[in-house]
C-alpha positions as CSV (number, residue, x, y, z in Angstrom):
1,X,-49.6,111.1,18.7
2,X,-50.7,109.7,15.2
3,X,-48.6,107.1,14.1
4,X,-48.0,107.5,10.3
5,X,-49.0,104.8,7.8
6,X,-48.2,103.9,4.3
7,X,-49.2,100.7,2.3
8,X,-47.5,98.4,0.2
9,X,-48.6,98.1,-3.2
10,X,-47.7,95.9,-6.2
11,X,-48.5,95.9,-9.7
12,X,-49.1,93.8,-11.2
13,X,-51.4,93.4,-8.5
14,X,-51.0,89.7,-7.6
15,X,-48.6,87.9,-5.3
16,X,-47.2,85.5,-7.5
17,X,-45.5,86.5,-10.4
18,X,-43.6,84.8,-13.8
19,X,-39.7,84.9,-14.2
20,X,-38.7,88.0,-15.9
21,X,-41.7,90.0,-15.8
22,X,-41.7,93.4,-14.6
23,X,-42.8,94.7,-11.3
24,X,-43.8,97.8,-9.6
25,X,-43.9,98.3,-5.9
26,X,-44.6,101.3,-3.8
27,X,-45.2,102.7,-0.6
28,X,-48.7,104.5,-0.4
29,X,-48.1,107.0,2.7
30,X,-50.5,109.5,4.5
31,X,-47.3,111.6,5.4
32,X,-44.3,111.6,3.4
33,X,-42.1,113.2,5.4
34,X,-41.8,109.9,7.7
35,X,-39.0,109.0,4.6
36,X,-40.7,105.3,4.1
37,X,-38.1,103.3,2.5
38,X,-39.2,99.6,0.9
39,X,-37.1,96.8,2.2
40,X,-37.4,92.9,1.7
41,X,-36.2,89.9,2.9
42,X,-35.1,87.3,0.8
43,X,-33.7,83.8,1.1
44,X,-29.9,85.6,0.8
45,X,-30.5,89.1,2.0
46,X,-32.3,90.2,5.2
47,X,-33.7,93.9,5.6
48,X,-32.3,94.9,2.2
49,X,-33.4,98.5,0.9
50,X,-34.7,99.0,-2.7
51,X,-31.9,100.4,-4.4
52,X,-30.1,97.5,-3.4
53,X,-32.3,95.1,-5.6
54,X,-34.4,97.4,-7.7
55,X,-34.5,100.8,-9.0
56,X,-36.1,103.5,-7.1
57,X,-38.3,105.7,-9.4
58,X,-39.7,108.5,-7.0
59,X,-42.4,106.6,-4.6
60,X,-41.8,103.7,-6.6
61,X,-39.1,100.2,-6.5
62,X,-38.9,98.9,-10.2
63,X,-38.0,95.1,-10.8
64,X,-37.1,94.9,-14.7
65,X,-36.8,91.1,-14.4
66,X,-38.1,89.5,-11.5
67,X,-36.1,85.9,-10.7
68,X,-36.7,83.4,-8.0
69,X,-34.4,84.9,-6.2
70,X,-36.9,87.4,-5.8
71,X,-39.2,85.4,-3.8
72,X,-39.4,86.8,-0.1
73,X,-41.8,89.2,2.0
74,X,-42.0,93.1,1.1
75,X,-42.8,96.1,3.0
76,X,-42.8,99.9,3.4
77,X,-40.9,101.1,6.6
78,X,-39.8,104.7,8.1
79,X,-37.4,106.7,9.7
80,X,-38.9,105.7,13.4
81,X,-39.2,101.6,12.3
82,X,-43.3,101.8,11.5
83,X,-43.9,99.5,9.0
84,X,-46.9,99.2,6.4
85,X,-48.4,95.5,5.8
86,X,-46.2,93.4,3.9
87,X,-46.8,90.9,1.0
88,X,-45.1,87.4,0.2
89,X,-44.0,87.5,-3.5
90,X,-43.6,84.2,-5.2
91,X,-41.5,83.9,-8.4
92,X,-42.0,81.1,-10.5
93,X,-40.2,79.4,-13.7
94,X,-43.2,77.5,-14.2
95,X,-46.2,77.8,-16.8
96,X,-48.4,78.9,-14.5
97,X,-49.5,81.0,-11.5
98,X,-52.8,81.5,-9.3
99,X,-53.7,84.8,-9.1
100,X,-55.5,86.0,-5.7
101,X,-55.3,88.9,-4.0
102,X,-52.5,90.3,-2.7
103,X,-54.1,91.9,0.6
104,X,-56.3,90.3,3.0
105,X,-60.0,89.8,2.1
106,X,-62.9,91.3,4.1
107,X,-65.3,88.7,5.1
108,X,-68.4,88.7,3.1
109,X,-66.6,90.0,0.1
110,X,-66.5,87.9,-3.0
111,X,-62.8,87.1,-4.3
112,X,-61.9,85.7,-7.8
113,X,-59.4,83.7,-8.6
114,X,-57.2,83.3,-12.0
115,X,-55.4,80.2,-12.9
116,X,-53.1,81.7,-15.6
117,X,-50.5,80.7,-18.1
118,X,-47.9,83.4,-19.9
119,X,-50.7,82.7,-22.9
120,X,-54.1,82.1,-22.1
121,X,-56.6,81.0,-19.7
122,X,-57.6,77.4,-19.8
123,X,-59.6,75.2,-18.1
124,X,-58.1,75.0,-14.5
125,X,-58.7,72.4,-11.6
126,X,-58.4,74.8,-8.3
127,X,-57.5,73.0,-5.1
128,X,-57.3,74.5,-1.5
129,X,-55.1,73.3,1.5
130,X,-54.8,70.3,-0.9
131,X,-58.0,69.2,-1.9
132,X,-59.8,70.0,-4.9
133,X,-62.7,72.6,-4.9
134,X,-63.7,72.6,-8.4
135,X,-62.7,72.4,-12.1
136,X,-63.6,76.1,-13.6
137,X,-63.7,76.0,-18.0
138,X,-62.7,79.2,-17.8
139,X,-60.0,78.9,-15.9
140,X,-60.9,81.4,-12.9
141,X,-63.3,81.0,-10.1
142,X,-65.6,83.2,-7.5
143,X,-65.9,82.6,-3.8
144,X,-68.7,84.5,-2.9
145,X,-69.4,86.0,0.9
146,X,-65.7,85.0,2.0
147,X,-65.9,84.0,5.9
148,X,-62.9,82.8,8.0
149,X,-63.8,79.1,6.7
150,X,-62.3,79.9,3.4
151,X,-58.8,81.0,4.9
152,X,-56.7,78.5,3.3
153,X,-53.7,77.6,0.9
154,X,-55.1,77.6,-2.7
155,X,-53.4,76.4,-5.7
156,X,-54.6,75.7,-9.6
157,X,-53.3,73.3,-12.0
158,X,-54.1,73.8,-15.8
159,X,-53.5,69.6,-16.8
160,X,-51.7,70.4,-20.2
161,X,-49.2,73.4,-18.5
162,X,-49.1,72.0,-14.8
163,X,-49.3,73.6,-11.3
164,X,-49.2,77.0,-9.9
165,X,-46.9,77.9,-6.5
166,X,-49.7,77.7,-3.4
167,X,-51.0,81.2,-1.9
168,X,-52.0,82.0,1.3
169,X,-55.4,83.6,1.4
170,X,-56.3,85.4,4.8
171,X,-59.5,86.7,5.3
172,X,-60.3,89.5,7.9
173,X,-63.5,89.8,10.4
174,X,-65.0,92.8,10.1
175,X,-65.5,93.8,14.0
176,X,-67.5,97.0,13.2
């Protein structure tokens, strides 16, 4: 038997996101009669279904204003307890935000990263499992051919709007 799959996705496509903005997440499924439903869990809730937190729009879970409160894994998952991949969303107050991708990265692959503020991109200082990496003038930089080597914790810091949240950023052998 074929198990049936669906993936997560969120748009904007990013896994940290600014207070109030507005979010899209949906389930992607090869066969929608497997009824995926999006759940999450939260510091406060556990398992929670869409309509609970968000507005369901068809395939889609709407947050009009995303909080902190927000700030928990999400994932798609049917009627027999399959579940798609999930994603760790961070909600921030702050000025600024790292953007990476949400998904894992396939090794050899090249992955930019944004350092961004509500406003503009700056100059941003990027840092990874604590140590800085380099200082990009344009505030975003490329890693190119990913390997496992570059799995890490990344965060940016922009020095006249201050420091992102950290993001995990997993990268994925290609076995093939």
């Amino acid at each position: 038997m074929v198990t049936p799959s669906a993936s997560l996705t969120v748009s904007p496509s990013r896994s940290q996101m600014f207070e109030e903005e507005s979010v899209s997440l949906s389930c992607e499924e090869d066969d929608s009669s497997a009824g995926w439903k999006l759940r999450r869990n939260t510091t406060r809730e556990t398992r929670k279904e869409c309509g609970d937190w968000g507005r369901s729009a068809g395939s889609f879970c709407i947050i009009n204003s995303i909080d902190p409160m927000d700030n928990g894994v999400y994932w798609c998952e049917s009627r027999e307890g399959a579940t798609s991949n999930s994603i760790n969303i961070t909600v921030t107050d702050g000025p600024v935000i790292l953007q990476s991708p949400v998904l894992p990265v396939m090794e050899g692959d090249d992955v930019t990263l944004h350092c961004k503020t509500k406003t503009s991109n700056l100059p941003a200082d990027f840092y990874k499992d604590g140590s800085l990496i380099r200082t990009e003038p344009a505030g975003h930089m490329t890693i190119h051919h990913v390997s496992k080597s570059d799995e890490g914790l990344y965060k940016c810091h922009i020095s006249s709007h201050g420091e992102s949240p950290s993001s995990w950023i997993s990268v994925t052998v290609n076995r093939s």
